[in-house]
C-alpha angles and dihedrals in degrees: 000000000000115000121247117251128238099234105220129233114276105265085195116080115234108265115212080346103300129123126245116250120262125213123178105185113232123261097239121041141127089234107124088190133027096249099055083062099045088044085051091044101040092052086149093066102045125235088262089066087042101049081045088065098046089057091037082062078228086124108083141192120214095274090053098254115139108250116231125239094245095040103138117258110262119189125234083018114143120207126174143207143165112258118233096261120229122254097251121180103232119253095244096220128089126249110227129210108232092173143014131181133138088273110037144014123206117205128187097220117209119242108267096031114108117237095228134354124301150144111327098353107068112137087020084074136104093243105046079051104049088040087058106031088047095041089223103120100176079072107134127174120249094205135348128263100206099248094249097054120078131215147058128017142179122222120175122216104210133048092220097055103043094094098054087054091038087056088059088058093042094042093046099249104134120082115226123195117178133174120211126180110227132160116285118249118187092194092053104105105222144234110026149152119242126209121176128133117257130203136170123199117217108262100023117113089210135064116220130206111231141186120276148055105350107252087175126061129180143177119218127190130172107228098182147327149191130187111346096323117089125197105226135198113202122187117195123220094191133011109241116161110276089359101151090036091058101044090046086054094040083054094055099248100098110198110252122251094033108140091188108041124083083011134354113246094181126262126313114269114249106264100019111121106157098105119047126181099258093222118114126199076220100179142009129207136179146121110262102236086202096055105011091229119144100248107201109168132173136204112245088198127105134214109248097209087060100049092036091042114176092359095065084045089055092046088045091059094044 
């Protein structure tokens, strides 16, 4: 059995908050230099960009020396580099800081910005931010905020001490409160608890409800309405992707602003922030297992649809 290796510390500094790429070469291989491997794995960037970066030196060893074009191939050796970012249009709305100590830092993230870094939003995303504007760049994410929904998230300090915090989230310790704006419905008995499984295929946008034993649970309450708009809390009992999304749907009050339940009208243009999904991560509970300190927060954001009432109905149909 081959031994596991000790992955050594980046030699290469964050840049915008974003961390540089890792590559450990494979063990078996017929690649007689590292850059006929790493031609033959970023096939998205072209060996022209690669063989840019060996002569720009941007293409490192462990010990921070550029590697050199024609360096033999070594198995099990990590090099590392920073990956061209994409050109993303900001997220015009500011991240707050809800909470601050040594151990974790609570943000309540705006709707349309990502929680970490992925796919096309790298640097666009609260933890590139927090990373750069808080100049604390072993920041990590304890769980993920879906980037179209807005409120509270958990980001942990220090490496050592994320999966203490991360078991919270995995046990069901931690208690999740969120308010949606939906469309008011007299006939809908609330509140209620809604069990249903849920699953979501790789590759599909949407999530589906199946038959068979319930995986996701939710609890939903009408906390007020006027007119044909209701103000909703939804507590989650479990955390399946889309959950409350889909049980709101299944219930007949689909969120606004959801471009993918009842129907999926595509993905929201870059730059276009006029309709946000109008569901709020509105308060976060739990017991710190570092401190021990009984941790309650609450979003200071509000839900648009709800302050703005039939005219952001009338701007949503436009």
């Amino acid at each position: 059995m081959r031994r596991r290796t000790r992955i050594p510390p980046s030699p290469l500094p964050q840049r915008h908050g974003v961390d540089p790429v890792r590559v450990r070469l494979p063990f078996d291989g017929p690649w007689a230099t590292v850059r006929e491997h790493l031609v033959e794995r970023l096939t998205g960037a072209g060996a022209g960009v690669v063989d840019g970066m060996f002569a720009s030196g941007l293409i490192v060893g462990a010990d921070g020396t550029a590697v050199a074009p024609d360096a033999a191939y070594e198995p099990g050796m990590f090099v590392w580099f920073h990956r061209e970012l994409p050109d993303e249009v900001r997220v015009p709305f500011p991240l707050e800081v809800a909470y601050r100590d040594e151990h974790i830092v609570v943000a309540d993230k705006p709707h349309f910005l990502a929680t970490t870094p992925r796919g096309s939003h790298v640097t666009e995303t609260a933890l590139a931010r927090l990373r750069h504007e808080l100049g604390i760049p072993t920041l990590t994410a304890a769980h993920r905020l879906d980037r179209l929904t807005a409120g509270l998230v958990l980001f942990t300090v220090r490496p050592e001490e994320r999966g203490a915090y991360q078991t919270l989230f995995r046990d069901r310790l931690v208690r999740k409160v969120y308010e949606a704006v939906a469309p008011y419905d007299p006939g809908l008995g609330l509140p209620r608890t809604v069990r249903s499984r849920i699953v979501k295929e790789r590759g599909t946008l949407t999530a589906r409800e199946v038959e068979g034993e319930p995986n996701a649970v939710s609890r939903v309450e009408l906390i007020e309405h006027r007119a044909d708009l209701g103000r909703y809390r939804l507590v989650p009992g479990t955390g399946q992707t889309h959950q409350l999304r889909v049980h709101m749907n299944a219930l007949g009050v689909p969120i606004l602003g959801d471009p993918l339940y009842p129907v999926v009208t595509g993905p929201v243009p870059a730059g276009d922030f006029r309709r946000p999904l109008q569901l709020l991560a509105r308060e976060l509970e739990f017991t710190d297992p570092v401190t021990g300190l009984a941790h309650a927060f609450r979003s200071g954001r509000t839900l648009t649809a709800w302050s703005a009432g039939a005219e952001w109905g009338a701007r949503r149909e436009a």
